[in-house]
N, C-alpha and C positions, 0 to 999 in steps of 0.2 A: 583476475577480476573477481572481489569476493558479491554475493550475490543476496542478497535477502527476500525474502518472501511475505508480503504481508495481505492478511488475512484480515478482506473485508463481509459483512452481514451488511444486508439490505433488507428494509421489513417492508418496504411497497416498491416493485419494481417500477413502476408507474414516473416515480418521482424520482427513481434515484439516490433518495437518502440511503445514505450506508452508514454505518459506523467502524471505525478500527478495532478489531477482535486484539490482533497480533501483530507480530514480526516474528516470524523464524526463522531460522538457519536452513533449512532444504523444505523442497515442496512436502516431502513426505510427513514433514514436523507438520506444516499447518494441513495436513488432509489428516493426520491422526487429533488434531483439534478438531476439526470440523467434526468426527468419529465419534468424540467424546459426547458432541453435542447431539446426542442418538435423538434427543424431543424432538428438536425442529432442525432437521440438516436442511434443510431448502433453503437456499438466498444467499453462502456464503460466495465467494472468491476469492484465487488467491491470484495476486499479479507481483511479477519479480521484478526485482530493482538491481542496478546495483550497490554497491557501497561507496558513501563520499563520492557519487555523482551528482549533478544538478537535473534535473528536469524539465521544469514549465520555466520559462525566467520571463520569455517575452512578456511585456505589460507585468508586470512585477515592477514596482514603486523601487526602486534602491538596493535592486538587484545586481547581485555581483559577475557580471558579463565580461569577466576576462582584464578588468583593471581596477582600481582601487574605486571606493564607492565616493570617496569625496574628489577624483579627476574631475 
């Protein structure tokens, strides 16, 4: 299973807004971005995925749940 890593920035914890910095190949890739960002490191995360898997589907409109979208 190949694994991605992506790299979120939140700028009010409060609310939860985040936005997508990245996607890396190993955690260590997005902790050396976060590095880079020496100004402001506070607020990043990174949460791993895998590759070519689904996620959230439930309640998704014309989500693909294991059979073709027009069944």
């Amino acid at each position: 299973m190949t694994m991605v890593y992506l790299l979120w920035h939140e700028d009010d914890a409060e609310t939860k807004d985040g936005e997508l910095v990245g996607v890396y190949g190993s955690e260590a890739e997005a902790a050396s971005a976060i590095a880079r960002s020496a100004k402001h490191p506070q607020g990043f995360s990174v949460d791993a995925h895998s590759l070519n898997g689904e996620r959230w589907l439930a309640g998704v409109p014309g989500a693909f749940l294991g059979r073709a979208a027009n069944d």
